[in-house]
C-alpha positions as CSV (number, residue, x, y, z in Angstrom):
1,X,63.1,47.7,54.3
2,X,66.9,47.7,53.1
3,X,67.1,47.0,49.3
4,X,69.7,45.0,47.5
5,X,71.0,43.7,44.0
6,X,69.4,40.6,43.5
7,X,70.9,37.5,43.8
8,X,71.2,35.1,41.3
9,X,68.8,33.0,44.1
10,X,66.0,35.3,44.2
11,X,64.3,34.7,41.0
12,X,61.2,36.7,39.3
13,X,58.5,35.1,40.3
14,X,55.7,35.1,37.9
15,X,52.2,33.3,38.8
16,X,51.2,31.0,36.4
17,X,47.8,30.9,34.1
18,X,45.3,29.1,35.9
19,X,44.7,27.4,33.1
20,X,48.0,25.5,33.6
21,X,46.9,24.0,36.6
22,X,44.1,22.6,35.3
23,X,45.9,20.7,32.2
24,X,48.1,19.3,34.9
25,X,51.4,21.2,33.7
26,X,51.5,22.6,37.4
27,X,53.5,19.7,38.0
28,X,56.4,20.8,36.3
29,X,56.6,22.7,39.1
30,X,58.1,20.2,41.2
31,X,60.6,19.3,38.5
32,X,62.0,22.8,38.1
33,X,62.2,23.0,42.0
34,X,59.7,24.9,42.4
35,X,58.1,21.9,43.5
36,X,47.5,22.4,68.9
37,X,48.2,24.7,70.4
38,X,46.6,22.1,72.6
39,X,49.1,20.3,75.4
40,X,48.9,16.8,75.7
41,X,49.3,14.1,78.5
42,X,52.2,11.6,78.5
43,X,49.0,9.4,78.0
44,X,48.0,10.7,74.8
45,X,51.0,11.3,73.3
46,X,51.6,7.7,73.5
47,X,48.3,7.0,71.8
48,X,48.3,9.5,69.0
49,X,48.1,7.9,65.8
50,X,50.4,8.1,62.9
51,X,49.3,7.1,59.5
52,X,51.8,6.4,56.5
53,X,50.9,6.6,52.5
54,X,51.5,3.8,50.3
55,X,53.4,3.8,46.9
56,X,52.8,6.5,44.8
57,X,53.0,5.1,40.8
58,X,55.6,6.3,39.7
59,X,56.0,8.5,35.9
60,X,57.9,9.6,33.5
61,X,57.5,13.2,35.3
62,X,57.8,11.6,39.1
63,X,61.8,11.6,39.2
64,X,62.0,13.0,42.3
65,X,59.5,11.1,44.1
66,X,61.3,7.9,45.9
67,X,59.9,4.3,45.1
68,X,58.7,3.9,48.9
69,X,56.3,6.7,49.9
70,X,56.5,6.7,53.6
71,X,54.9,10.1,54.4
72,X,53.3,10.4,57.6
73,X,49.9,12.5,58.9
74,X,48.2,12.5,62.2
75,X,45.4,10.3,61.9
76,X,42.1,12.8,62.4
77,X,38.6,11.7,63.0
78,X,35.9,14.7,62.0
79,X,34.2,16.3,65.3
80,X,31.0,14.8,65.9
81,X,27.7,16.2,65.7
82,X,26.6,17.2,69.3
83,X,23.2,17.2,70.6
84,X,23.1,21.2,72.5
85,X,20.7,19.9,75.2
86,X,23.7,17.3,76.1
87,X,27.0,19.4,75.7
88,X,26.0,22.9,75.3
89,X,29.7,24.4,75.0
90,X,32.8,23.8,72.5
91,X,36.3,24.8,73.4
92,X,38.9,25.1,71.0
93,X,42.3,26.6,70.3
94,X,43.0,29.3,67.1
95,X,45.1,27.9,64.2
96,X,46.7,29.7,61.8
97,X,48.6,27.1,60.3
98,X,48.1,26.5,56.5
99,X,50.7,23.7,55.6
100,X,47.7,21.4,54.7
101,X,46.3,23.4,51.8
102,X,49.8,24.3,50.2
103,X,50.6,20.3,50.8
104,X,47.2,19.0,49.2
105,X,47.6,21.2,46.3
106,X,51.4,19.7,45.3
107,X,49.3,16.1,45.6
108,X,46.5,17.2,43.3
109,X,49.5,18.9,41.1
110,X,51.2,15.3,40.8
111,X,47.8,14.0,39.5
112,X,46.6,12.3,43.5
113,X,43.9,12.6,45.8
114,X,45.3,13.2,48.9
115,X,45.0,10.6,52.1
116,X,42.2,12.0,54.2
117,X,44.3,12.8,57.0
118,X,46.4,15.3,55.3
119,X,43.3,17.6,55.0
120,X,42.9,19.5,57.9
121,X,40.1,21.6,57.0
122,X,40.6,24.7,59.1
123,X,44.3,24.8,57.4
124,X,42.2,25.1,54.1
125,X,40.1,27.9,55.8
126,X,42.6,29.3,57.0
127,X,45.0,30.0,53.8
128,X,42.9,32.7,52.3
129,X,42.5,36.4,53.3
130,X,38.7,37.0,54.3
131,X,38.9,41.1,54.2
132,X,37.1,41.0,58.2
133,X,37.3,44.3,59.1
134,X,40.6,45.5,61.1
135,X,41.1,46.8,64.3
136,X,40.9,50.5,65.5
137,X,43.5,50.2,68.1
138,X,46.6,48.2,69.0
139,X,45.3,48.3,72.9
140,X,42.6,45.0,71.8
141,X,45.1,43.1,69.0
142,X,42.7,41.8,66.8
143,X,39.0,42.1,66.0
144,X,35.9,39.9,65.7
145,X,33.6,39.7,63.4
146,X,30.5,37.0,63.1
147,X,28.0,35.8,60.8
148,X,25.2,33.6,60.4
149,X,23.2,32.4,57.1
150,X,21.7,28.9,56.0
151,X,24.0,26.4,54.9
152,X,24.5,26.2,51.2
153,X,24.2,22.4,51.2
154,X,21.4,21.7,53.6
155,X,18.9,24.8,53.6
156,X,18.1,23.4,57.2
157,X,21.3,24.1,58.4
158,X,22.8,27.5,59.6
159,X,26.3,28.2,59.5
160,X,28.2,30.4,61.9
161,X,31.2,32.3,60.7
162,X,33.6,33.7,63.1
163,X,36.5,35.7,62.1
164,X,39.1,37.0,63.7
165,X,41.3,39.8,62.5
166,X,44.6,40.8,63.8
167,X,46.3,44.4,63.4
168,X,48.6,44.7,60.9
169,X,52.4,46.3,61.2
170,X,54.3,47.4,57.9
171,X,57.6,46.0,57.4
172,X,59.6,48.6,58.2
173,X,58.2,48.7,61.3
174,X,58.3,45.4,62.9
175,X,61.1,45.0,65.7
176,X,64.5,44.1,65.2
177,X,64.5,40.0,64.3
178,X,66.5,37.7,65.7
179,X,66.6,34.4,63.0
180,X,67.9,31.2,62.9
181,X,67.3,29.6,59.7
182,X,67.4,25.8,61.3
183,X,68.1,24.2,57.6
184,X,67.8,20.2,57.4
185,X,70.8,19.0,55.1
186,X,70.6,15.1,55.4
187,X,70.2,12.9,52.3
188,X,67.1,12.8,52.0
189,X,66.9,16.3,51.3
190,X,68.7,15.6,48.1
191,X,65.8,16.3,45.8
192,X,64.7,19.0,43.7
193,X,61.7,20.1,45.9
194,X,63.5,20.1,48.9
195,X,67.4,21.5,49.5
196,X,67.6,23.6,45.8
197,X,64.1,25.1,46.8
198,X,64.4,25.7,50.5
199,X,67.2,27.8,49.1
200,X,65.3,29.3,46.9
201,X,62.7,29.9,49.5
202,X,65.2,31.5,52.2
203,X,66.6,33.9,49.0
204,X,63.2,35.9,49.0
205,X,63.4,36.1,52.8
206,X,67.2,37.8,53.0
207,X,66.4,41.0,50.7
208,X,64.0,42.1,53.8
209,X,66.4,42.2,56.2
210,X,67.7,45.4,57.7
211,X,70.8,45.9,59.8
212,X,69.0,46.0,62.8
213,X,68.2,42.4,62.3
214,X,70.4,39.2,63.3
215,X,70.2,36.3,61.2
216,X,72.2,32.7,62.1
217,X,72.2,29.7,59.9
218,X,72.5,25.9,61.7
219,X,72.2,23.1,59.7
220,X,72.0,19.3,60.9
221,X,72.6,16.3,59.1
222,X,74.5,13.2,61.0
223,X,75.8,16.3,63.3
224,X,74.6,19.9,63.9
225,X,76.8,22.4,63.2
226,X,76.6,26.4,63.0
227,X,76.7,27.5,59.2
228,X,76.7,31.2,60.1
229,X,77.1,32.8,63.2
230,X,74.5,35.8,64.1
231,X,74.8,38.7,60.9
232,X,73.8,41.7,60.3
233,X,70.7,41.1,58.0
234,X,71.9,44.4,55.4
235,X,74.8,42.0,54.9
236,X,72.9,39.9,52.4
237,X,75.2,39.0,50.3
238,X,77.1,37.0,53.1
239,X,74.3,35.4,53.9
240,X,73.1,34.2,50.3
241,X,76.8,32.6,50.1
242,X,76.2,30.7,52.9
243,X,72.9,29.4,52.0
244,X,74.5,28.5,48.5
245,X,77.0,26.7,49.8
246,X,74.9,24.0,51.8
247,X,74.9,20.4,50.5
248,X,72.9,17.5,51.3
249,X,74.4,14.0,52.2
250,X,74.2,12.0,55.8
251,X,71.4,10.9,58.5
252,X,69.1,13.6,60.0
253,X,70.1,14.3,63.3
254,X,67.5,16.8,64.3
255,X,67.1,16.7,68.1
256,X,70.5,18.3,68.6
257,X,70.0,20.6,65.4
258,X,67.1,22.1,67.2
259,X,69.0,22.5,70.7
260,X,72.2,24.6,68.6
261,X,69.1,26.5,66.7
262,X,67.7,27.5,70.1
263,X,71.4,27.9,71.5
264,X,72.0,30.1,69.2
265,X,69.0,31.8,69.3
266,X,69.7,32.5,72.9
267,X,73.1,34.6,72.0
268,X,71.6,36.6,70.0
269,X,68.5,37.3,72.2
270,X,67.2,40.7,71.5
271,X,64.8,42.0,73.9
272,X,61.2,43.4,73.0
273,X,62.1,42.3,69.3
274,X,61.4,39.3,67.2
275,X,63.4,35.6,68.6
276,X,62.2,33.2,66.3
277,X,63.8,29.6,65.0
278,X,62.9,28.9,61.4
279,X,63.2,25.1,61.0
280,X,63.3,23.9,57.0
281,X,62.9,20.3,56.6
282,X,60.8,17.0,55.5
283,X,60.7,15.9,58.9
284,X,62.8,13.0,58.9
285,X,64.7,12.7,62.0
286,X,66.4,9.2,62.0
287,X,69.0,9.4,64.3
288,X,69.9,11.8,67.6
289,X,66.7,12.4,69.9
290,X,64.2,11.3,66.7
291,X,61.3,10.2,69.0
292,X,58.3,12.8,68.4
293,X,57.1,12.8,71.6
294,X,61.1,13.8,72.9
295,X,61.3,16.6,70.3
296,X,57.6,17.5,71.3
297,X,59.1,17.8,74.9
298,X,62.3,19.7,74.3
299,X,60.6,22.2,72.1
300,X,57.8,22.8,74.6
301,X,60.5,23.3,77.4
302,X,62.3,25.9,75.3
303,X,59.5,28.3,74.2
304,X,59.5,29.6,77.7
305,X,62.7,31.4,77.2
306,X,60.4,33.6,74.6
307,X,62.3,32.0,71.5
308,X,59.6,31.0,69.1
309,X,59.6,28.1,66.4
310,X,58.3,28.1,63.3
311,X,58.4,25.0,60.7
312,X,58.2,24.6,56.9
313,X,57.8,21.4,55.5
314,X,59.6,20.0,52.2
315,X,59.4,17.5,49.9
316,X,57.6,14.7,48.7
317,X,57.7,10.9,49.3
318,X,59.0,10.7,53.0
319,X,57.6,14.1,54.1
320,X,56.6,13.7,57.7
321,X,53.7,15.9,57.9
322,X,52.7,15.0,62.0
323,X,56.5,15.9,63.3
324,X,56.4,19.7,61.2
325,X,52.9,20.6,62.2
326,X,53.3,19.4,66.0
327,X,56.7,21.1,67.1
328,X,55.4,24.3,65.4
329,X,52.2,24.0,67.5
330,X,54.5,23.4,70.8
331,X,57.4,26.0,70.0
332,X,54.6,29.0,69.6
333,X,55.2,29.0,66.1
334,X,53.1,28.4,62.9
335,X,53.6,26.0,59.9
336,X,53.5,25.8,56.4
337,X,54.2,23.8,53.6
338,X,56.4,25.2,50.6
339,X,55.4,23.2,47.4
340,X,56.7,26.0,45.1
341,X,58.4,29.4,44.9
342,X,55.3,30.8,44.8
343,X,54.0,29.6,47.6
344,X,57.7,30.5,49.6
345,X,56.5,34.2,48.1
346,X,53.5,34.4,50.1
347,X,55.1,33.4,53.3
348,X,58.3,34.9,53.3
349,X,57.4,37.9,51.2
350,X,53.6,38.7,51.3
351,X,53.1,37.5,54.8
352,X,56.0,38.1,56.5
353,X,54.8,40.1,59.7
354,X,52.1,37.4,60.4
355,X,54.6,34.8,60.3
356,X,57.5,36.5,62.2
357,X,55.7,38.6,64.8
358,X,53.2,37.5,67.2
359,X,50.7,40.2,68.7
360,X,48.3,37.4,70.6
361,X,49.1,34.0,72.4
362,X,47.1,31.5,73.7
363,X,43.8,32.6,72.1
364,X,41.2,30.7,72.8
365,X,37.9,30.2,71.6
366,X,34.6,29.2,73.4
367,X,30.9,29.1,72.2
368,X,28.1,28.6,74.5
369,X,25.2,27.3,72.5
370,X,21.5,28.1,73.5
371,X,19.4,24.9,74.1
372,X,16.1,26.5,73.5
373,X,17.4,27.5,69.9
374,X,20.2,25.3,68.7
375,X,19.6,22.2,68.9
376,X,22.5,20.2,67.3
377,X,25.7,22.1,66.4
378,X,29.3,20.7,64.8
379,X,32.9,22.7,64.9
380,X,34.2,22.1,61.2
381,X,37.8,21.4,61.6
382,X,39.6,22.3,64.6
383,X,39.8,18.3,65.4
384,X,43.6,18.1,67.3
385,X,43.0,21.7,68.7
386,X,39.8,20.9,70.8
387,X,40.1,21.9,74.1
388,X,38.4,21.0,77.8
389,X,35.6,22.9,78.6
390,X,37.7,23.8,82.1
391,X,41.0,24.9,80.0
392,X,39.7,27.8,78.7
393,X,40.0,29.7,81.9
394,X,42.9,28.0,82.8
395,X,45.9,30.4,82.0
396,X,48.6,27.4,82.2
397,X,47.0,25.3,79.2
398,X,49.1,26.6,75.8
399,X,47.0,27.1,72.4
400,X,47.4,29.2,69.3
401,X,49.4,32.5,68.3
402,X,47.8,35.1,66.3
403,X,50.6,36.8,63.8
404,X,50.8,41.0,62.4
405,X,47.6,40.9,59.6
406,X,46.7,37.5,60.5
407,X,43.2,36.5,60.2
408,X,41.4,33.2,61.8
409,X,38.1,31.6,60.4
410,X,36.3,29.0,62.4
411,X,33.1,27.8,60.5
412,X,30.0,26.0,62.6
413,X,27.1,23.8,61.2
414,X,23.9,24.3,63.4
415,X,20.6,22.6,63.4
416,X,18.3,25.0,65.1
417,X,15.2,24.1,67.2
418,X,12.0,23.1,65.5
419,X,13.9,23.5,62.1
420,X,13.6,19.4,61.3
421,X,17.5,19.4,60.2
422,X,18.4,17.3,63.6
423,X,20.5,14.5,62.7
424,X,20.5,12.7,66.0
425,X,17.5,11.7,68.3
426,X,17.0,12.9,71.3
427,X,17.8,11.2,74.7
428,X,14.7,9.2,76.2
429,X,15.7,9.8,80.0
430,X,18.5,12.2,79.6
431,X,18.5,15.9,79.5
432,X,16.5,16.7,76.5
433,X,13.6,14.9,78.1
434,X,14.4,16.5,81.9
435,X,13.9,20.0,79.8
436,X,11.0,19.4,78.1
437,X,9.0,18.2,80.9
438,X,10.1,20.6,83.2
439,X,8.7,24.3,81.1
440,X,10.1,25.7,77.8
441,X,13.8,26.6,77.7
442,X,12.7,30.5,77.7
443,X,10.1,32.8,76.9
444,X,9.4,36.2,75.0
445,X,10.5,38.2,77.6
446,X,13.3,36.7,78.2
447,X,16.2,38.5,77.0
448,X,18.1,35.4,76.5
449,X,15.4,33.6,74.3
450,X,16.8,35.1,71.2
451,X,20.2,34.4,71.8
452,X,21.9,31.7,69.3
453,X,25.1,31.9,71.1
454,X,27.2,33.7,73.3
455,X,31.2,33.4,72.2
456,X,34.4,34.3,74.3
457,X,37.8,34.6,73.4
458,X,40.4,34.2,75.7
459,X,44.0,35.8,74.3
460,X,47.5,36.8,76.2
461,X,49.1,39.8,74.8
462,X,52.8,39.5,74.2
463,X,54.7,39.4,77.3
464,X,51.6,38.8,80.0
465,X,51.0,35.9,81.5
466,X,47.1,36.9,82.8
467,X,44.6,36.4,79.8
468,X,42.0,38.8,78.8
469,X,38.7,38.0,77.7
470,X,36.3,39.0,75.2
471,X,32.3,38.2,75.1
472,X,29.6,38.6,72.6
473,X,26.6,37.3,72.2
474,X,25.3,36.2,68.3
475,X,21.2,36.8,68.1
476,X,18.5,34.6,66.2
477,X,17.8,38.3,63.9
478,X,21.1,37.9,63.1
479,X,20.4,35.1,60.8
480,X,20.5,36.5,57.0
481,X,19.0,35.6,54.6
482,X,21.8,34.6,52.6
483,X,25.9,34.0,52.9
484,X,27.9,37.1,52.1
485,X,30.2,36.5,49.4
486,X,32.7,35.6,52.5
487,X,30.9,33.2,53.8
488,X,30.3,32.0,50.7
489,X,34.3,31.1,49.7
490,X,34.9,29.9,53.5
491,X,32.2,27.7,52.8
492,X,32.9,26.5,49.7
493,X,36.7,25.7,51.1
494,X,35.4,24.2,53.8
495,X,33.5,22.1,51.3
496,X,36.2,21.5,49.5
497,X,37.9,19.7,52.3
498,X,35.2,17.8,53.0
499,X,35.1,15.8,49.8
500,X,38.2,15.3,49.9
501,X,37.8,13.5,52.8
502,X,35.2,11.7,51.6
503,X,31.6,13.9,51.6
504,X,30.5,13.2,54.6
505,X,28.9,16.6,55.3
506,X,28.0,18.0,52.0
507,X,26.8,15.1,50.4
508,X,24.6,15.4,47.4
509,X,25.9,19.4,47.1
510,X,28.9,17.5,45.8
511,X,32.0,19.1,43.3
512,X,29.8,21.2,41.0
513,X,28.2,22.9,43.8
514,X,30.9,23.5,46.0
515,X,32.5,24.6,42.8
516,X,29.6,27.1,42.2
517,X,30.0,28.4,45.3
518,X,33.2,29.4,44.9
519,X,32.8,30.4,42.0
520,X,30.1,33.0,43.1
521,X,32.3,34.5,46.0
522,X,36.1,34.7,43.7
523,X,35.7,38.8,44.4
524,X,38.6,40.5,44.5
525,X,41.2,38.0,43.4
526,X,44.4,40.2,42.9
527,X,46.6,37.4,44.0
528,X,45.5,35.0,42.4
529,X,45.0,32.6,45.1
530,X,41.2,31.8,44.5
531,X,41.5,31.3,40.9
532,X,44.1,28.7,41.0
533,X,41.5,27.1,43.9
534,X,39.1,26.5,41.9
535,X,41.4,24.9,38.9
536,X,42.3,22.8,42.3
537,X,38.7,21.4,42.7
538,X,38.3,20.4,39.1
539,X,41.7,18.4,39.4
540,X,40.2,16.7,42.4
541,X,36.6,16.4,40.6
542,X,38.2,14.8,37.6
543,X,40.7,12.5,39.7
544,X,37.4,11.4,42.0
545,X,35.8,10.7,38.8
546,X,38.6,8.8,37.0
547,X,38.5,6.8,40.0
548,X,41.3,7.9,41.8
549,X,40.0,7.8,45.0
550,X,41.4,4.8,47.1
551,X,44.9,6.4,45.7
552,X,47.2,7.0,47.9
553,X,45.0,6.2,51.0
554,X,46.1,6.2,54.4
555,X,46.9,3.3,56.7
556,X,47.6,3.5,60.4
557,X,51.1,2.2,61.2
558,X,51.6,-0.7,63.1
């Protein structure tokens, strides 16, 4: 990569004591400014819920937050526990979205529990670096890696681990890019955490630019217009002045901010290289083509032409959470949530291959569970990527991108046969009874008996339009006797999320031992990422136990 004289935008970055966190000064953050892949029927679009935060109180520290909170998350409902007898199979698409953990973490910051349905729990997962092991060979793009040990909260429970590792490129050796930095500059961008850090944000992105790379700026407020026509990216400092010189004031006209973006993404099209639209905003499209499922629709259309788009949310108070995740899911592209310059760091800096190049689309995931071993079995997280058993071999139906380094954690609960962890009785006339009576789901010799699972991945490469698939079957021996230390922090994540949704799942494990649990697996921590997570779960333990957990609950709109 190209070097340059810093600008007076791309400040040190330093991470802060974890400590701080904990005493509630990372809010100062925000002050400073530093604060499915699943298609849908017209049908469902229609009925997809939207759900809208109340009021937060407002302090002495909360300038920035506006009096009427109107945030909005897609409503989620956990995945159900299913019987194995009844429904044997589970089909879902990858995610490698993490906006969720990077927006909880800026609620817990400002001293709230977050509304359930801003926890996704595989975006949780999902933020942290597992270490699964990597590839050999760029002919298969990532590799898989699975594990299975009792559950820490219910020692009649096994969890199921699967990991997916993508291969990595260096920097200086991803394709030429072509960007457009798609930059929302309405009013309500007007905020500290929003405008003044997205430019912050973009600032650690230009030093990484090398000549060979094109980078456009379009911003929209009542109208779109192009800031910066497509530059070399070694001519930073052109760049940087542009970005400087961007104001906020007007409506949020984003429907025909997104058709220039892609426009202009078009004229700079570079073959066999990186074509990727890099949309900044808080979501709030109020005027122009502001319907969801209409944006949903035009950014679907346009990822065909092989012009990716990526999203990364903004702001607090009106943040629209449902519109940034959903056109990043349709436009082939992968969201996040920048609360801080820290966390801008990570994904414009640390992470910049996996969020810029894709080396795997429309991966797939699907487990066949045995009947004569599992009995019950529940996908944690995952809810709006689940898939139709039939779409998995259907090379038409779009799901998740796998990014350079990225890795993918999906995380199962099972109940195994015999093991007196089943949650739900079985059916009197249905197909548990129709087994039973009929002889025993398999014997010794069979060489299926021992199989827990067998799981497939289906995955394009870049380019192809035929998927490939991959099989492997998980076996009873497999079962350890305890977690590895990864499963151990996936778990404890996963945890996390849960009571933060409300402890369904882990129950009486509660706070202390998912923080245990994490505490157990912090490893190699050179980032600092799992430290500050687990200053995260005592804010949210001491916020549940001040009683702070109807604030800022969710209601479905009207």
């Amino acid at each position: 990569m190209l070097s340059r004289t810093a600008s007076p935008l791309a400040l040190p970055v330093r991470r802060l004591p974890a400590a701080a966190l904990a005493a509630g000064v990372a809010l100062a953050l925000i002050l400073s400014g530093c604060s499915r892949k699943v298609e849908h029927s017209e049908e469902e679009a229609a009925s997809a819920e939207i759900v809208s935060v109340p009021s937060l109180p407002q302090t002495e520290h909360s300038l920035s937050v506006p009096q009427t909170n109107t945030e909005r998350y897609a409503k989620i409902e956990a995945n159900p526990i299913h019987r194995t007898a009844e429904q044997p199979v589970s089909t879902f698409s990858i995610d490698v979205d993490t906006g969720s953990y990077a927006n909880v973490r800026r609620m817990l910051a400002a001293g709230e529990l977050p509304p359930k349905d801003a926890v996704r729990v595989e975006e949780l997962v999902n933020y942290f670096d597992y270490g699964y092991p990597r590839p050999t060979s760029k002919d298969t793009p990532f590799k898989v890696s699975t594990e299975l040990a009792p559950a820490p909260w219910n020692a009649k429970h096994v969890l199921m681990q699967i990991g997916i590792q993508g291969y990595d490129v260096d920097k200086s050796e991803l394709p030429p890019a072509n960007l457009v930095l798609l930059i929302d500059t309405s009013g309500s961008m007007d905020e500290p955490d929003k405008l003044p850090l997205l430019k912050r944000a973009f600032a650690q992105l230009i030093p990484q630019l090398r000549e060979q790379d094109r980078v456009s700026i379009v911003a929209y407020a009542g109208s779109a217009g192009l800031v910066l026509p497509p530059t070399p990216g070694n001519r930073g400092g052109e760049i940087l002045d542009a970005l400087e010189r961007l104001q906020a004031g007007g409506s949020t006209n984003g429907g025909e901010g997104i058709q220039l973006a892609y426009a202009t993404a078009r004229q700079a099209f570079v073959k066999d290289g990186i074509n990727r639209v890099l949309l900044a905003t808080d979501g709030d499209f109020n005027v122009g083509v502001s319907d969801q499922s209409a944006l949903e629709t035009l950014v679907a259309d346009q990822r065909k032409s092989g012009i990716a788009l990526s999203t990364l949310g903004f702001g607090t108070g009106n943040y629209n959470d449902a519109m940034a995740e959903q056109l990043a899911d349709l436009g082939n592209g992968n969201h996040a949530y920048i609360d801080t310059a820290l966390e801008a760091q990570k994904v414009l800096n640390e992470e910049l291959g996996s969020t810029l190049l894709t080396i795997a689309g429309d991966v797939k995931v699907q487990v066949e569970f045995n009947p004569s071993v599992v009995a019950e079995y529940r996908l944690i997280g995952y809810e709006n990527r689940v898939l139709k058993r039939e779409d998995f071999n259907n090379d038409q139906v779009d799901a998740g991108e796998i990014g350079a380094g990225h890795d993918v954690t999906a995380l199962y609960e099972l109940a195994l046969v015999g093991s007196g962890g089943e949650s739900v009785d079985p059916l009197r006339y249905g197909k548990d009874a129709q087994a039973a009576e009929a002889k025993p789901a398999a014997t010794a010799t069979d060489a299926k008996a021992g199989e827990v699972a067998l799981l497939r991945l289906r995955y394009k490469r870049p380019g192809e339009t035929d998927s490939r698939l991959i099989e492997a079957p998980l076996q009873r021996s497999d079962i350890a006797g305890e977690p590895s230390e990864r499963m151990r922090f996936a778990a404890a994540v996963a945890g996390y999320g849960d009571l933060l949704r409300g402890g369904t799942y882990v129950g009486d494990y509660g706070w202390d031992g998912v923080i245990g649990l994490a505490r157990s697996a912090r490893g190699d921590d050179r980032n600092g990422y799992r430290g500050e997570f687990l200053q995260l779960m005592q804010t949210a333990k001491s916020l549940q136990a001040a009683g702070g957990a109807t604030k800022g609950a969710a209601v479905a709109e009207e």
